[in-house]
NULUM-28122 format. One record per residue: x, y, z of N, C-alpha, C in turn; residue number from 1. Coordinates in steps of 0.05 Angstrom, whole numbers. Atoms other than C-alpha are relative to their C-alpha. Layout:
REC      nxx      nyy      nzz     caxx     cayy     cazz      cxx      cyy      czz   seq
REC        X        Y        Z        X        Y        Z        X        Y        Z   NUM
...
//
This chain:
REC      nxx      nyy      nzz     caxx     cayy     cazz      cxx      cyy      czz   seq
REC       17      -24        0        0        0        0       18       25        0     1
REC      -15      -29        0       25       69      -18       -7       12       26     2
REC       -1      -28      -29       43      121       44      -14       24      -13     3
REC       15      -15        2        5      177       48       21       19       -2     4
REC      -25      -21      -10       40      247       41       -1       14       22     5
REC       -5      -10      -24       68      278       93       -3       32       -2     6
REC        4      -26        2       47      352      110       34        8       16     7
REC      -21      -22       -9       92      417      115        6       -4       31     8
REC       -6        1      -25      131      413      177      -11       29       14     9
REC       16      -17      -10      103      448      230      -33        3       -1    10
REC       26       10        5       31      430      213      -15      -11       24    11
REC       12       10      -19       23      382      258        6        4       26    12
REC      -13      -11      -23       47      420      316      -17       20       10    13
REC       25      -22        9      -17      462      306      -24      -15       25    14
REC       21        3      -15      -65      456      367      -17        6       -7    15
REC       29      -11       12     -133      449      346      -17       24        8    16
REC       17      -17      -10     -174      513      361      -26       -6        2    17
REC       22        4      -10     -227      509      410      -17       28       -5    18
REC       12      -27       -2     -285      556      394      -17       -8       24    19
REC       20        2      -20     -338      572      449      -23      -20       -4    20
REC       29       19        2     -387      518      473      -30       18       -7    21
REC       18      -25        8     -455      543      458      -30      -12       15    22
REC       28       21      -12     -502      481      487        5      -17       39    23
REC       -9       15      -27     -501      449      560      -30      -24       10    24
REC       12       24       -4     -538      386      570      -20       -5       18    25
REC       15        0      -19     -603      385      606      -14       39        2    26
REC       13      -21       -2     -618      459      598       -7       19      -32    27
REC       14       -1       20     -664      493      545        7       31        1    28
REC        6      -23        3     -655      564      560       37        8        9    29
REC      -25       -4      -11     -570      576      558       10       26       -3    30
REC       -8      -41       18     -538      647      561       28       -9       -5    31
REC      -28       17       14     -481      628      522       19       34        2    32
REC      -15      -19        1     -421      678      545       31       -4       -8    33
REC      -25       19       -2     -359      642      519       10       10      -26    34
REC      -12        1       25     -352      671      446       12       34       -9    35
REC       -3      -22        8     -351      745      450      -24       14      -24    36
REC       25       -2       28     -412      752      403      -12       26       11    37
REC       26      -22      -21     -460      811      411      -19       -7        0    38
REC       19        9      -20     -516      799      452      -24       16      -13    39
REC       25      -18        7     -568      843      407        6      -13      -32    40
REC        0        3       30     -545      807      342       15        8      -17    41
REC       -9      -17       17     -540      836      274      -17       22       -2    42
REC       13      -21       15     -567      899      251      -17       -4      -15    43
REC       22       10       15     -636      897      224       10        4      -26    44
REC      -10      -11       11     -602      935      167        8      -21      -17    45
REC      -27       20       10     -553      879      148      -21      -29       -9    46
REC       10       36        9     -606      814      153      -20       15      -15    47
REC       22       -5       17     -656      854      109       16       -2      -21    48
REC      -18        0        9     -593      861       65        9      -27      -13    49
REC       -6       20        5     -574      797       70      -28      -33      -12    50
REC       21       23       17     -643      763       54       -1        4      -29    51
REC       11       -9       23     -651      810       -2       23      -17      -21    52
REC      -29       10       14     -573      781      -33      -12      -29       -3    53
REC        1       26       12     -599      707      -21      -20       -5      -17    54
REC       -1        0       28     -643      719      -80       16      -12      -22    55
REC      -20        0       20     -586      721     -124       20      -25        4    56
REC      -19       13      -11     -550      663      -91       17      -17      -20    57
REC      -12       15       22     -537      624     -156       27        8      -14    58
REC      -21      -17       15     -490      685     -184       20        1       14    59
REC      -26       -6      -13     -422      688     -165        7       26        6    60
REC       -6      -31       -4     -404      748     -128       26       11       -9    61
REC      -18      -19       14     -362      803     -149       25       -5       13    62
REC      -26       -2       -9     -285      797     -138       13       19       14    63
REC      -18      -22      -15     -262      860     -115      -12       18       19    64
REC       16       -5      -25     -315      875      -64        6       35        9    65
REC        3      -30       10     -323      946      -90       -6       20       17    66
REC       12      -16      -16     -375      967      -52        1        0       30    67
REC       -3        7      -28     -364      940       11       25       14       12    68
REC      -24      -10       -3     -292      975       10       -4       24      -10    69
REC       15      -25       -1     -323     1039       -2      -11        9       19    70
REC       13      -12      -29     -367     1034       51       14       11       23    71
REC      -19        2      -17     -313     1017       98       26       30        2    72
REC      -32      -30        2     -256     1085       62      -27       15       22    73
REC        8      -23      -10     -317     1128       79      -11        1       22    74
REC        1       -1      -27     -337     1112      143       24        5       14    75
REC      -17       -4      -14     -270     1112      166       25       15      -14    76
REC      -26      -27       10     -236     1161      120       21      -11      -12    77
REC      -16       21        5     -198     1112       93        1       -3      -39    78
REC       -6        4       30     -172     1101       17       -5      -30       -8    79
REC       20       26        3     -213     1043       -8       20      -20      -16    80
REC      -26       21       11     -157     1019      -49       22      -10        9    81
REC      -13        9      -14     -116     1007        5      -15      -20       21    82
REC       19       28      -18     -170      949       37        4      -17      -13    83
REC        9       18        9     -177      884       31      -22      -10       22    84
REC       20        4      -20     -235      846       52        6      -31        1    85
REC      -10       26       -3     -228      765       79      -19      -12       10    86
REC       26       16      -11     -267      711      105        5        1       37    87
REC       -3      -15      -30     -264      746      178       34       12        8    88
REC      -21      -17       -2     -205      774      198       22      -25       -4    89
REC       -6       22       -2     -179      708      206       15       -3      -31    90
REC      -11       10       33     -164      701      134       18       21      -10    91
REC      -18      -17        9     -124      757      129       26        6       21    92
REC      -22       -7      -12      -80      747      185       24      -34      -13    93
REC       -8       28       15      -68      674      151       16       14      -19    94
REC       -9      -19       24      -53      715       83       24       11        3    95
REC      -39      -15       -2        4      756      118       15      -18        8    96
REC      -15       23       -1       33      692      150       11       -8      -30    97
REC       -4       17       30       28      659       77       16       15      -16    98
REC       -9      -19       10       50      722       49       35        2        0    99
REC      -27      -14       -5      111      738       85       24      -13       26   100
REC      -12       17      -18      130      681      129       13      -26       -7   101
REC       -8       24       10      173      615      116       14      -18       23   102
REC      -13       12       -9      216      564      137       23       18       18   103
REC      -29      -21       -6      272      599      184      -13       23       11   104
REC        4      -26      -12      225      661      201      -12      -10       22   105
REC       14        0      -18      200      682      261      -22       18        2   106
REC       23      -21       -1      134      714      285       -8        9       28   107
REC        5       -7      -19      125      748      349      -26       12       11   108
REC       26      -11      -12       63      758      393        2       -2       33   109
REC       -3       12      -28       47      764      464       -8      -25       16   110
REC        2       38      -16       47      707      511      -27       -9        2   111
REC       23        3       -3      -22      714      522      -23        8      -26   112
REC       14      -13       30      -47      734      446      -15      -19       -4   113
REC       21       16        7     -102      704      409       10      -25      -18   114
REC       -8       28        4      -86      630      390        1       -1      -30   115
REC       -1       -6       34      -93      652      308       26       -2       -7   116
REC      -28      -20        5      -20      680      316       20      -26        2   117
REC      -14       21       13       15      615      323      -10      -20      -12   118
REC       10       19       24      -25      572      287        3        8      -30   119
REC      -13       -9       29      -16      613      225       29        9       -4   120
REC      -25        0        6       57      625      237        8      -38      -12   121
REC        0       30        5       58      539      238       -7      -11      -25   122
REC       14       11       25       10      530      186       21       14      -29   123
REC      -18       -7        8       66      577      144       29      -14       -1   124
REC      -34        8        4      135      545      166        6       10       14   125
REC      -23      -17      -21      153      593      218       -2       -8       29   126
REC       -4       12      -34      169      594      281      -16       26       22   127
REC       12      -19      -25      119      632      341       19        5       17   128
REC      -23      -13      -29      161      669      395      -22       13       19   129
REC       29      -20      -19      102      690      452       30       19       18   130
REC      -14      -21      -15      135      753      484       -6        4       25   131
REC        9       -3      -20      126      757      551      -20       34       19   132
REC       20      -26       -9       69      804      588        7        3       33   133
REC       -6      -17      -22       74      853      647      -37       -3        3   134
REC       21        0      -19       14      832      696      -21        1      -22   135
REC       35        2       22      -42      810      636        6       23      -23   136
REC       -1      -23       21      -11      876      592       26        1      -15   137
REC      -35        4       19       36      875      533       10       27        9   138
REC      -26      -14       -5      106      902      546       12        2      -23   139
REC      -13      -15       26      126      939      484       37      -16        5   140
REC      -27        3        4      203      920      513        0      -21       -6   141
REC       -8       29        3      196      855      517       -9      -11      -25   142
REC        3        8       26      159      847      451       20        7      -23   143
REC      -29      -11       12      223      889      424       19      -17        5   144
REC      -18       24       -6      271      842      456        2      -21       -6   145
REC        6       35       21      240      780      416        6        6      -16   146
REC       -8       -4       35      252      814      356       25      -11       -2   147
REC      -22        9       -4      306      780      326        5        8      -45   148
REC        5        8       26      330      781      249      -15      -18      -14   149
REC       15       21       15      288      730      229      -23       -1        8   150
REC       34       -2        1      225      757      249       -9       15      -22   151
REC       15      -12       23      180      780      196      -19        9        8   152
REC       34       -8       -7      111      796      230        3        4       30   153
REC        4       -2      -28       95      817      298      -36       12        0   154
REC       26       -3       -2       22      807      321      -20       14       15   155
REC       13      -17      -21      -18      852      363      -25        5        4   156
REC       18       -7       -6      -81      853      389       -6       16       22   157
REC        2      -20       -8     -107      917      414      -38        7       -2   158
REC       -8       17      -21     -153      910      453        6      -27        1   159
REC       -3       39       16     -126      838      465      -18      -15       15   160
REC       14       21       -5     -163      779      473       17      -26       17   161
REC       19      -13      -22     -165      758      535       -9       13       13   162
REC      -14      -24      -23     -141      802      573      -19       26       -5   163
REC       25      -18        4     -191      853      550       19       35        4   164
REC      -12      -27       -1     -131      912      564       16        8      -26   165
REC       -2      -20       27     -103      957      512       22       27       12   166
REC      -32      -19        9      -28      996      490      -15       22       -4   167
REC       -7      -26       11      -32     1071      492        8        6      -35   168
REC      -11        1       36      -26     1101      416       31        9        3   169
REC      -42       -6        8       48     1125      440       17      -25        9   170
REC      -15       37       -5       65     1049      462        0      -12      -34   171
REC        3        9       18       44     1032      403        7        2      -32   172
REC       -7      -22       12       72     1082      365       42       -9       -5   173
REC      -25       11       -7      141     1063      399        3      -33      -12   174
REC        6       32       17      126      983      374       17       14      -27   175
REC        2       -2       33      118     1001      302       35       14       -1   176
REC      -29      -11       -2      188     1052      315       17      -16      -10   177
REC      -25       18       -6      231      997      348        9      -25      -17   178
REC       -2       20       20      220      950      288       22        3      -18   179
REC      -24      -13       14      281      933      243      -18       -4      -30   180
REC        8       -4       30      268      944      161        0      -34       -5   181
REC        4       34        4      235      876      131      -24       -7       21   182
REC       19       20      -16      183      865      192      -20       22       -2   183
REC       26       -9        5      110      881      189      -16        0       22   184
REC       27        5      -22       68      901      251      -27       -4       -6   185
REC       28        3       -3        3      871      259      -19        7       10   186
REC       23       -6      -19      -51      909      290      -23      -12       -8   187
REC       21       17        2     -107      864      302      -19       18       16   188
REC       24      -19       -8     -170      914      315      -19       -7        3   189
REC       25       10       -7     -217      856      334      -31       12       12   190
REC       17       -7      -22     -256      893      389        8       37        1   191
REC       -6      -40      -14     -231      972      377      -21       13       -8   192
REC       28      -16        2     -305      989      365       -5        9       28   193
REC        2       -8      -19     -307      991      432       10        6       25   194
REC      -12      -20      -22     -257     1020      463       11       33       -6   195
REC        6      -22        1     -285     1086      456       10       27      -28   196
REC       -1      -16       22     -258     1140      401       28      -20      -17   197
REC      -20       12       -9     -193     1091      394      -13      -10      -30   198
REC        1        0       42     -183     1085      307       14      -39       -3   199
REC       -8       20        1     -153     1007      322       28       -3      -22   200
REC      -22        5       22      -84     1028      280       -5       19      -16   201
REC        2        0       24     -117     1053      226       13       24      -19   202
REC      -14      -16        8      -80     1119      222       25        1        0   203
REC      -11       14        8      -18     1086      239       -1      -10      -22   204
REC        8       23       25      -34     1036      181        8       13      -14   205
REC        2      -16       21      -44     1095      139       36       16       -5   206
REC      -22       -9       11       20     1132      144       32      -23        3   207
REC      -28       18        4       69     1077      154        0      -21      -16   208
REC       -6       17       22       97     1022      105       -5      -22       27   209
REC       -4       26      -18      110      973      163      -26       -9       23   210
REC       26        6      -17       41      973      197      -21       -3      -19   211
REC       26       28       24      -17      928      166      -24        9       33   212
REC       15      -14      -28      -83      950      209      -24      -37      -12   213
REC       26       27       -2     -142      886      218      -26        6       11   214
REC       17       -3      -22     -210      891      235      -27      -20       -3   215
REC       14       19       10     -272      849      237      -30        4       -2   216
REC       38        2       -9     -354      841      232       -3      -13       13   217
REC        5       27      -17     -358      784      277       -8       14       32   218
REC        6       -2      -24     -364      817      341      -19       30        1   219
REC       14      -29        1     -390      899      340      -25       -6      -14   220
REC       10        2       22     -420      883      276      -25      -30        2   221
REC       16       20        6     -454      817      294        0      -20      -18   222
REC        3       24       21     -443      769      239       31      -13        1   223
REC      -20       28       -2     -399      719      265       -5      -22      -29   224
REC       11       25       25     -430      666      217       -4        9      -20   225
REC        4        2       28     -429      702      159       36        6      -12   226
REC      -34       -8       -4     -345      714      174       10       27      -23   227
REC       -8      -16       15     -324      772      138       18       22       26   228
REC      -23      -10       -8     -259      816      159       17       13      -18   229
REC      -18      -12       16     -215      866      131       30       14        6   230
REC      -21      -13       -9     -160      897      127       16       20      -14   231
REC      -17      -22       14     -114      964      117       28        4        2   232
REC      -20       -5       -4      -49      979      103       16       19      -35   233
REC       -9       -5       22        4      999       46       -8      -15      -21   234
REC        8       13       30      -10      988      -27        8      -30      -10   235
REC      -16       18        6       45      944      -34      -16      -30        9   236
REC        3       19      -19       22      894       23      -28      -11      -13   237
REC       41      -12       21      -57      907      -13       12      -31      -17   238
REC       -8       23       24      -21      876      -75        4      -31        1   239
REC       -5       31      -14        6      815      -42      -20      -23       11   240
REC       19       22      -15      -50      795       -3      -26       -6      -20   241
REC       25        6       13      -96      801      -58        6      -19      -32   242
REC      -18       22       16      -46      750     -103       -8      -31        8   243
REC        0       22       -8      -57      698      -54      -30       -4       13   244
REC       22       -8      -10     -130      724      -32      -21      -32      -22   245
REC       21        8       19     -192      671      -65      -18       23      -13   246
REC       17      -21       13     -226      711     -117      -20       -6        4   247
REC       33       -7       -6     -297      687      -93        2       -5       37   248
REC       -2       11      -21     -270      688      -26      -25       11       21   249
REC       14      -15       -4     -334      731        0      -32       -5      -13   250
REC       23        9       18     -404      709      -17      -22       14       -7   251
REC       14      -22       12     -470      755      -49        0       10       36   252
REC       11       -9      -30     -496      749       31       15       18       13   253
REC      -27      -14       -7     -431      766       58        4       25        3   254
REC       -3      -32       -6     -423      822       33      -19       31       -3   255
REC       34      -23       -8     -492      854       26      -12        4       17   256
REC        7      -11      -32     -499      852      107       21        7        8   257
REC      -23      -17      -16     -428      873      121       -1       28      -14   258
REC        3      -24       14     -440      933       70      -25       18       20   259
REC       18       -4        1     -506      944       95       14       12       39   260
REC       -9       -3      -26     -479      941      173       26       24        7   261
REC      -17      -21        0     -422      988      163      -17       24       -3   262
REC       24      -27        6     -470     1040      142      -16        1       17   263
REC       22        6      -28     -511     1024      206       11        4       19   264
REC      -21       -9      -21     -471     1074      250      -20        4       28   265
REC       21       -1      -17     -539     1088      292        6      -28       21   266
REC       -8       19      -19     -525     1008      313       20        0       13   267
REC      -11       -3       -6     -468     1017      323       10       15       34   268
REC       -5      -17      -20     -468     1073      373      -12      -12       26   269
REC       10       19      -17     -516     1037      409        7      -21       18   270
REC      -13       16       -1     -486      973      420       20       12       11   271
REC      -28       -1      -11     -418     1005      440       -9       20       26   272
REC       18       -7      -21     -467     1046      496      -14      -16       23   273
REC        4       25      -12     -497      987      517       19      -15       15   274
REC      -20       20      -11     -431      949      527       10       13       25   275
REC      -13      -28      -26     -397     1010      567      -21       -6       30   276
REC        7       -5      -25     -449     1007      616       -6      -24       12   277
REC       -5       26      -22     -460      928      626       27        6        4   278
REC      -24        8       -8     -385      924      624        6       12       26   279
REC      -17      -16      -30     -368      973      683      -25      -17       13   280
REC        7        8      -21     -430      938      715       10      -26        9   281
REC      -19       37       -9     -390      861      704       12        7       18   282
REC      -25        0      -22     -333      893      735        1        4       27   283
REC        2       -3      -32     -357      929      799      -13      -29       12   284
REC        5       24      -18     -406      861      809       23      -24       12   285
REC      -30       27      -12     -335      810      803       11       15       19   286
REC      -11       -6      -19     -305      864      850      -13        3       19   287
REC       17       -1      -25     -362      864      904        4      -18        4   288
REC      -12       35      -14     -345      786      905       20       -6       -3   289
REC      -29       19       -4     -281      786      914       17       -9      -14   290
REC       -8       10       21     -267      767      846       20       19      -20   291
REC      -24      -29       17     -206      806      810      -11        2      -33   292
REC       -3      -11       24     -210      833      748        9       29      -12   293
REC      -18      -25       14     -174      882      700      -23       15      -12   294
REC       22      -15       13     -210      947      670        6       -7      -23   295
REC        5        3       26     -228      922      598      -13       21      -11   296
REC       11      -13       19     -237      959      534       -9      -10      -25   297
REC       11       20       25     -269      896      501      -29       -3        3   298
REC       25        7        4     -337      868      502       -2      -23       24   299
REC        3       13       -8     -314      824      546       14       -2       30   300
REC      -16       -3      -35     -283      817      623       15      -25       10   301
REC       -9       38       -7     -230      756      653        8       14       23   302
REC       -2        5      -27     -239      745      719       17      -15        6   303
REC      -21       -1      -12     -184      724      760      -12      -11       25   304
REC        9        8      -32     -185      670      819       18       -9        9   305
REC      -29        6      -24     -141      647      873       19      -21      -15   306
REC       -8       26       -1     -130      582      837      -16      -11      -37   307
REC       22        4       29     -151      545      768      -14      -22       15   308
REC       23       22       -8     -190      493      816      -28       27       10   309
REC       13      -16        3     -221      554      835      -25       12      -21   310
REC       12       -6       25     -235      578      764      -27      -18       -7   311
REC       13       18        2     -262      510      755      -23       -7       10   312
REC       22        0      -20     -308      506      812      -21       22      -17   313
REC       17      -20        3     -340      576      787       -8      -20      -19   314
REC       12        2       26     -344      551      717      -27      -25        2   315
REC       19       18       -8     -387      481      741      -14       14        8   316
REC       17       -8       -1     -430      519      775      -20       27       -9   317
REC       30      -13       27     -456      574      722       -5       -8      -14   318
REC       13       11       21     -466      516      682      -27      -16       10   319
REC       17        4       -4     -506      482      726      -29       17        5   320
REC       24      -15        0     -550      548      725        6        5      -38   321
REC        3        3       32     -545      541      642       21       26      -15   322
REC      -18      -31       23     -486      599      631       22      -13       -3   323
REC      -29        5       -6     -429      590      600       23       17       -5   324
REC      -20      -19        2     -366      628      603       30      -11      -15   325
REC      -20       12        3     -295      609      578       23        0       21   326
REC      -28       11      -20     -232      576      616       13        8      -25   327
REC      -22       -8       16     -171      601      582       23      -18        9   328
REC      -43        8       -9     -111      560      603       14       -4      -20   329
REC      -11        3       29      -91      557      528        8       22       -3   330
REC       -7      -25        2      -79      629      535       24        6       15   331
REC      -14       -6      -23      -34      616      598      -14       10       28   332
REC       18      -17      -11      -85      637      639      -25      -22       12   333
REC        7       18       -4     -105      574      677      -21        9       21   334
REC       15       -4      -21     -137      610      735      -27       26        0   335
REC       18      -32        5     -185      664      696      -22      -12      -19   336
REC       23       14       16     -254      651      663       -2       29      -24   337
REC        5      -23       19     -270      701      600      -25       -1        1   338
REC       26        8        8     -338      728      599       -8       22      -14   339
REC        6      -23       14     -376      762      548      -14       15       15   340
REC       19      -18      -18     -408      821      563      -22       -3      -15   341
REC       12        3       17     -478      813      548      -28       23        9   342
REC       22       -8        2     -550      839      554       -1        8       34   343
REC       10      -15      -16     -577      882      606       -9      -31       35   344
REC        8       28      -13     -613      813      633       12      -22       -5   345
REC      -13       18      -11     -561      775      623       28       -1       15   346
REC      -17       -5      -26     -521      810      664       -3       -9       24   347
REC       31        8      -27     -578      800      720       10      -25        3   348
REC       -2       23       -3     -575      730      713       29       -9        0   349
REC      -24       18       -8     -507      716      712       22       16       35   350
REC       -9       -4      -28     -487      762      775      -16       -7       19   351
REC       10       13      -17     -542      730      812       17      -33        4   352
REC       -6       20        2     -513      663      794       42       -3       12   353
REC      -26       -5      -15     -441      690      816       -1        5       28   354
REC        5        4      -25     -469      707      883      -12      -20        7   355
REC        9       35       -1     -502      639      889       29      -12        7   356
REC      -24       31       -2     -433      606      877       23       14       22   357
REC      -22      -16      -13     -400      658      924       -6      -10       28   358
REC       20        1      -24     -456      641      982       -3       28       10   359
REC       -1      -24       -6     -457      716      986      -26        7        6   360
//
């Protein structure tokens, strides 16, 4: 019998990514807080949008995702021919891996960054370097001090995921600086809808060669499941990624509710109003019980406990009241639960169910 072939080294070295559970066994009514999603949806805007597109579903959509990268310059002031758009952001942090990473390079992120960043250095040939963090917050030096010649990319999420805290624009500023010629900062702008006036890079992006800006629909925007993600930077970088980009990589739906949702700044405002004020209420409730947590500028809050049997204990029992939250120890972060921030009432319900497990 013939052998099978053997994949690119580094492949199989690739830890499978866990997404958020969403079901718990025995209960009909779950407040699922484990993925970062928003808690109000999509934008009526976007699924009227998007029913009206699956009409047409037979036609192959347009390749250069015209309008949707229009929407995106003029809402954010932005030169449309310097976007690309991807199958969530996800696909375009793959792209610059694929792009500009090999055998022999390296890619630097922090210790605690979002699990994308070495899997697509791996799935490339290269080699991950996690940089070490100061108390849950990247340290510009120490992400400088990984740099080595043979890095090519350095990854940054701002705010990051888990950790929910967030680099000053003159830390960030200093990053992009301390870089030598040949490497490409990554600002990953998953969640900078909502940390407040805060452009996620994008003016960075705009005047420098060596900064690539990321951002997504999946979370502000609501349409996790329909994945769509973009991204800004120099022309050059544009060119490259849209070499190795699929030309129907984007489907009619796609991009007739992410068009439609960009233009739905009213939701927008909303939603990032909404979050602001559960979020400060997550935080003071985990700090009335005792429970640490950092001030986040995400959607979401990681609580902090003595212990990961600790962690553990909480997490059993908001499932046995049907919530669920995420354990991170894949992050490094064995003793902290992530939770989304969600709805007004399911705030309610889940700080009742934290004082339940507190006996408070």
């Amino acid at each position: 019998m013939n052998a099978a072939p053997k994949p690119q080294p580094g492949i199989l070295d690739i830890a499978l990514y866990q997404g958020g559970a969403s079901k718990i066994a025995g209960h009909a009514n779950v407040l699922k807080l484990s993925s970062n999603e928003n808690p109000h949806g999509a934008p009526l805007t976007a699924r009227e949008a998007a029913r009206e597109a699956a009409s047409e579903m037979h036609l192959y959509p347009n390749t250069d995702h015209a309008s949707l990268r229009d929407a995106i310059a003029r809402v954010h002031d932005l030169d449309a021919d310097r976007i690309i758009c991807g199958v969530g952001s996800d696909e375009i942090l793959h792209l610059l891996a694929q792009a500009y990473v090999g055998p022999g390079d390296e890619v630097v992120y922090p210790a605690h960054g979002f699990l994308i960043y070495p899997i697509v250095t791996r799935a490339a040939g290269g080699t991950p370097v996690a940089a070490p963090e100061r108390d849950r917050r990247v340290d510009v030096d120490a992400m400088l001090a990984a740099v080595t010649e043979r890095t090519r990319l350095v990854y940054l999420a701002n705010p990051a995921n888990p950790t929910g805290t967030m680099l000053n624009g003159q830390e960030v500023t200093r990053l992009a600086d301390g870089l030598p010629d040949g490497c490409l900062l990554v600002l990953d702008g998953a969640y900078a809808e909502y940390a407040g006036d805060f452009d996620g890079g994008l003016s960075l992006a705009a005047t420098r060669e060596n900064v690539f800006a990321t951002r997504t629909f999946s979370k502000m925007y609501g349409l996790g499941g329909l994945r769509v993600g973009w991204g800004y930077g120099a022309r050059a970088v544009i060119d490259v990624l849209n070499r190795l980009r699929g030309p129907f990589n984007l489907s009619n739906v796609a991009l007739a509710a992410a068009e439609a949702a960009m233009r739905d700044r009213e939701f927008v405002a909303r939603c990032a109003a909404d979050n602001r004020a559960q979020r400060a209420r997550l935080v003071a409730g985990l700090r009335d019980l005792g429970i640490a947590c950092d001030a986040s500028e995400a959607n979401f809050v990681l609580a902090r406990f003595a212990d990961e049997d600790e962690a553990l204990d909480c997490d059993a029992a908001l499932k046995t009241r049907g919530i669920i939250v995420r354990h991170v120890p894949a992050y490094g972060l064995p003793n902290c639960l992530r939770i989304t921030v969600g709805t007004e009432d399911g705030m309610t319900r889940l700080l009742k169910a934290l004082t339940a497990w507190r006996g408070a």
